[in-house]
C-alpha positions as CSV (number, residue, x, y, z in Angstrom):
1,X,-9.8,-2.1,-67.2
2,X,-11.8,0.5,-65.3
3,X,-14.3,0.7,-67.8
4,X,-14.7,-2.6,-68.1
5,X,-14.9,-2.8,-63.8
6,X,-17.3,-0.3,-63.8
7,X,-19.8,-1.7,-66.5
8,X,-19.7,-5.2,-64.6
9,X,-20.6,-3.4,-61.5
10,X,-23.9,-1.0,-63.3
11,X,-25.2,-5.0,-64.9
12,X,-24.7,-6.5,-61.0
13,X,-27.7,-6.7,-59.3
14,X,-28.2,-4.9,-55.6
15,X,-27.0,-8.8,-54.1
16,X,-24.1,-9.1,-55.7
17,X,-23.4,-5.8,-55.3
18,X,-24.0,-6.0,-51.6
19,X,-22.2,-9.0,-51.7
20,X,-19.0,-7.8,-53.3
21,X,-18.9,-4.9,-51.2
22,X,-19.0,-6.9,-47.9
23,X,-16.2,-9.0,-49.1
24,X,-14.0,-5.8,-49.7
25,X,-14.8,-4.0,-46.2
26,X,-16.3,-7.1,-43.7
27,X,-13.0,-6.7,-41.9
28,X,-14.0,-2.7,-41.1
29,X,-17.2,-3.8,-40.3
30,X,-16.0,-6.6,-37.8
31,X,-13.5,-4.0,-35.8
32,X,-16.1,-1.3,-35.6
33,X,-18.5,-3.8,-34.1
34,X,-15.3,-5.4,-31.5
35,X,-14.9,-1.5,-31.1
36,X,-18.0,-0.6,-29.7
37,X,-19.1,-3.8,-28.2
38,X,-15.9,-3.0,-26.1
39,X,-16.3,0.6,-25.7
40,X,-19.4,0.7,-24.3
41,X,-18.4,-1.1,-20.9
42,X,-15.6,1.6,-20.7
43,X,-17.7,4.4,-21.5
44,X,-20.2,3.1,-18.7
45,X,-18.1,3.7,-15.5
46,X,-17.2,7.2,-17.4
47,X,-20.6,7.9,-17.1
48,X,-20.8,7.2,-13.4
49,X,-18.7,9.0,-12.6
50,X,-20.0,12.3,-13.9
51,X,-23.6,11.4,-12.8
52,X,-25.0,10.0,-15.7
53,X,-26.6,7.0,-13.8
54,X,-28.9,6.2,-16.3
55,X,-27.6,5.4,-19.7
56,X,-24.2,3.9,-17.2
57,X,-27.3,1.8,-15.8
58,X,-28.3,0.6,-19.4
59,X,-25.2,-0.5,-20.2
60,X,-24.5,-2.2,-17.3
61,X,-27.8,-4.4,-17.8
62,X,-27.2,-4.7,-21.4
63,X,-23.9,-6.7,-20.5
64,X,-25.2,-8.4,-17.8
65,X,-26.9,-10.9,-20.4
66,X,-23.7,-11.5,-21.7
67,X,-20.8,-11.2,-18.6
68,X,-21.6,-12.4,-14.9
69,X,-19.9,-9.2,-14.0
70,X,-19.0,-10.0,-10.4
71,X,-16.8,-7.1,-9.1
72,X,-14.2,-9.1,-7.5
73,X,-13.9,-10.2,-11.4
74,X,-13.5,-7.3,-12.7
75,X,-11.8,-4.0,-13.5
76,X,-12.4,-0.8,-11.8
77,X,-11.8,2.7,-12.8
78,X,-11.6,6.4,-11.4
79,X,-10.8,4.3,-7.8
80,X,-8.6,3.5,-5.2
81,X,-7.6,0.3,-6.6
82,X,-8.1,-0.6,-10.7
83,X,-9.2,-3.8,-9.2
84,X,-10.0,-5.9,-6.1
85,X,-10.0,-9.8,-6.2
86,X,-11.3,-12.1,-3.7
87,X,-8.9,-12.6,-0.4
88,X,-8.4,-16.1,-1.3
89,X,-6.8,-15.3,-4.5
90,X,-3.7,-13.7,-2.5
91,X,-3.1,-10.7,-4.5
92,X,-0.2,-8.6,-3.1
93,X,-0.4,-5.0,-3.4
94,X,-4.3,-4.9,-3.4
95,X,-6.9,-4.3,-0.7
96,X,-9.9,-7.9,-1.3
97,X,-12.8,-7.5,-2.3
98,X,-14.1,-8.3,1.2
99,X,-12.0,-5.8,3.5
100,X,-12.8,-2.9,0.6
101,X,-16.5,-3.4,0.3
102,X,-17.5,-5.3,3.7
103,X,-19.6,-7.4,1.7
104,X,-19.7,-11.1,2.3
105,X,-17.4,-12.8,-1.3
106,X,-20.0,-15.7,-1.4
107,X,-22.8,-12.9,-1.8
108,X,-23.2,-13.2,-6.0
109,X,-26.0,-11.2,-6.8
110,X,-24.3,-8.6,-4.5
111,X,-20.8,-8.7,-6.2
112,X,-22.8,-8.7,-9.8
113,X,-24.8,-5.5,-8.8
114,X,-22.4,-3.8,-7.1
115,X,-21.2,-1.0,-9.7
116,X,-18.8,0.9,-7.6
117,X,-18.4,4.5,-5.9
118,X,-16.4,7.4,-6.0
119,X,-14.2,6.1,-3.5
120,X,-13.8,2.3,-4.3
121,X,-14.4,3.8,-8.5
122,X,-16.8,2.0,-10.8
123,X,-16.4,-1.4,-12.7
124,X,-16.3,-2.0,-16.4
125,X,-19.6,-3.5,-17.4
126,X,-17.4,-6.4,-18.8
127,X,-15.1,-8.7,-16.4
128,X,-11.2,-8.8,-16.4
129,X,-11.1,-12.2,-18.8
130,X,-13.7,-10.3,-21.3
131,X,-11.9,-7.3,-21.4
132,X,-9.0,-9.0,-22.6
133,X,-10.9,-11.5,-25.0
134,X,-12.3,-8.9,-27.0
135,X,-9.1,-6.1,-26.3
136,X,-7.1,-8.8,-28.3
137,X,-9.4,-9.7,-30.7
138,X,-10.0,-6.0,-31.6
139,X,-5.7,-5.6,-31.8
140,X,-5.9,-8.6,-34.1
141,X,-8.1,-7.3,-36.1
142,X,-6.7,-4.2,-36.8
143,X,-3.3,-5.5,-37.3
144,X,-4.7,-8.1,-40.0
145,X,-6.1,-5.2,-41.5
146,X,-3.2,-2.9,-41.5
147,X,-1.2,-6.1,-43.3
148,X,-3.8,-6.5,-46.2
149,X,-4.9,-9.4,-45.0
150,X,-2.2,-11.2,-45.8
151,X,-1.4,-13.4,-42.3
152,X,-1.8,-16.9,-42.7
153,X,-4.2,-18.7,-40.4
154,X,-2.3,-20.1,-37.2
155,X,-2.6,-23.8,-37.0
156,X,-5.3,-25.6,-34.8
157,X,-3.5,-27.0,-32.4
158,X,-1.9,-23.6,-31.3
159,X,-4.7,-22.2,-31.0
160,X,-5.9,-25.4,-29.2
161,X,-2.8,-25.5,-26.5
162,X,-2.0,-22.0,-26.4
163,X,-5.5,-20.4,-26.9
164,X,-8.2,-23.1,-25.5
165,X,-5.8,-25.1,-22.9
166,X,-4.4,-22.1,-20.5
167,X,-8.1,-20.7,-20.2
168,X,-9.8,-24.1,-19.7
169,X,-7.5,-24.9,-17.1
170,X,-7.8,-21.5,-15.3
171,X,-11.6,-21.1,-15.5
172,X,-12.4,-24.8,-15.4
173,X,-10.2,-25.5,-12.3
174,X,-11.4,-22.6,-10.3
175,X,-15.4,-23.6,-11.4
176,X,-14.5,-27.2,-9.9
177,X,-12.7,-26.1,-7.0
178,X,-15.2,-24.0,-5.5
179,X,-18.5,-26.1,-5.9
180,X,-19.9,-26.9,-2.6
181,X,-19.7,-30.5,-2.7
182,X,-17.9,-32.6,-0.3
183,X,-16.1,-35.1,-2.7
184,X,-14.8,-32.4,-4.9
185,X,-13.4,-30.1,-2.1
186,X,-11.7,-33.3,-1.1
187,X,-10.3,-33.8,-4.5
188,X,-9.1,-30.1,-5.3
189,X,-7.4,-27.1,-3.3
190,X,-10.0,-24.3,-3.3
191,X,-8.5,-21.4,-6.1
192,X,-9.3,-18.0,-6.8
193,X,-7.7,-16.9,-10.4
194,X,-5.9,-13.5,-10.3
195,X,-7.0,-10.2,-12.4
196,X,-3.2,-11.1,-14.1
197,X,-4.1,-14.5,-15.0
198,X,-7.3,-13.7,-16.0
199,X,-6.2,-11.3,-17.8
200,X,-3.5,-13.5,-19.7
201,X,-5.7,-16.3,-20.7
202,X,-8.0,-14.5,-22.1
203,X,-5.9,-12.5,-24.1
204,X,-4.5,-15.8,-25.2
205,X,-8.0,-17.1,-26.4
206,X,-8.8,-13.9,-27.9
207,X,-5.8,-13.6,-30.0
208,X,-5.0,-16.7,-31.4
209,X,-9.1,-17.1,-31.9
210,X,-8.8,-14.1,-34.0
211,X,-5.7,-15.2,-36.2
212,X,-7.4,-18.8,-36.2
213,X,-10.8,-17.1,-37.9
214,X,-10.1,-13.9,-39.3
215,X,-7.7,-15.7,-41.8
216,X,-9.9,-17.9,-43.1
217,X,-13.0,-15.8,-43.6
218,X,-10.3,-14.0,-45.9
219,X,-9.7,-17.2,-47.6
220,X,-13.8,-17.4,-48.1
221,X,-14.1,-14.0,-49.0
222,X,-11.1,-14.4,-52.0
223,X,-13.1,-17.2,-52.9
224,X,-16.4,-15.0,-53.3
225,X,-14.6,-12.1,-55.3
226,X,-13.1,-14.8,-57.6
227,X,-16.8,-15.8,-58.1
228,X,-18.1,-12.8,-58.4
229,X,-15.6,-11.9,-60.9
230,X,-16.2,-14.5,-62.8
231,X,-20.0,-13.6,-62.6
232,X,-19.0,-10.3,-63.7
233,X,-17.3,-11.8,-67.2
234,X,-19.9,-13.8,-68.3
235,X,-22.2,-10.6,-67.3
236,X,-20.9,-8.3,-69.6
237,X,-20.1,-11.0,-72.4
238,X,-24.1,-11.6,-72.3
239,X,-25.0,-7.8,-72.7
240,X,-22.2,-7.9,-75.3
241,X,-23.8,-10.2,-77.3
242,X,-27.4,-9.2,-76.9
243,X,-26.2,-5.4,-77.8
């Protein structure tokens, strides 16, 4: 049986041996990649900290394309506080944004630029919600590993009501709530979401995306080795024949 594997793979060509080999290890591949895409706005503040400005700076704009990175959003590290939310969102226990920095909350390009300090610490290039989007994903990830692969894909509408729902209604609702138009200010209580529910929702999203996808690009990929297997057979039964 080994012989017989390892002549199929010497008549593949470099595709299909490419191809067969991503099917076996895309799920590596896919947690190295959540790995360092969420390392990198760890290792940032790290970097601030000791004086490495630059690359810290690199980072930081590298993100920015993808994350609004508003401090009062996000996570801080090597600081007084690991995080310091708007007044209006009525954390207790933390310091706002406003009374730690002086800055005025409605300020955005000054919340989005403002990387932190030794004293206040230095914000993760990603926000609070991010973090935990890709945090999960990445725990997902390696658990569905660790398992084989064998977790079945959870149903839709979970991941609709428990994934999609709580974050729409978190994000959505605060997006509405504080546009500056009369009607709509009428119509809705100004909100300011917490770092905790933040946090949750996006953990949420991340999570049951993951176990949503991951499960069937398995599916996809089972499909591709059967093919390829089947590929293989009719491979060596040609060089059989010609030999």
């Amino acid at each position: 049986m080994v012989q017989y594997s390892i002549l199929a793979f010497k008549i593949m060509n470099n595709p299909d041996r490419i191809t067969l080999w991503l099917t076996r290890h895309y799920m590596s591949i896919f947690n190295l990649f959540i790995f360092i895409y969420i390392g990198l706005p760890f290792l940032a503040p790290g970097l601030m900290k000791v004086g490495m400005t630059m690359p810290a700076n690199l980072i930081y704009k590298t993100y920015s394309f993808t994350c609004h990175q508003l401090a009062f959003r996000s996570w801080f590290l090597f600081g007084e506080q690991a995080a310091y939310p708007r007044k209006t969102a009525a954390v207790q226990g933390l310091e706002s944004y406003e009374a730690a920095t002086g800055f005025d909350t409605n300020d955005f390009f000054k919340a989005r630029n403002f990387n932190g300090d030794d004293f206040h610490g230095y914000k993760i290039a990603l926000c609070e919600r991010d973090v935990a989007i890709y945090a999960s994903i990445l725990l997902f990830g390696l658990i569905f590993s660790l398992t084989g692969r064998k977790i079945f894909p959870l149903p839709w509408y979970i991941w609709v009501f428990i994934g999609i729902v709580p974050l729409g209604i978190d994000g959505v609702s605060q997006l509405a709530s504080q546009l500056p138009l009369s009607f709509i200010q009428q119509l809705l209580p100004y909100r300011e979401s917490t770092p905790l529910l933040r946090t949750l929702t996006g953990f949420l999203f991340g999570l049951t995306t993951a176990w949503f996808a991951y499960p069937l690009v398995e599916m996809s990929m089972q499909d591709t080795i059967r093919l390829s297997k089947s590929k293989q057979v009719r491979l060596i039964n040609n060089n059989s024949s010609i030999e």
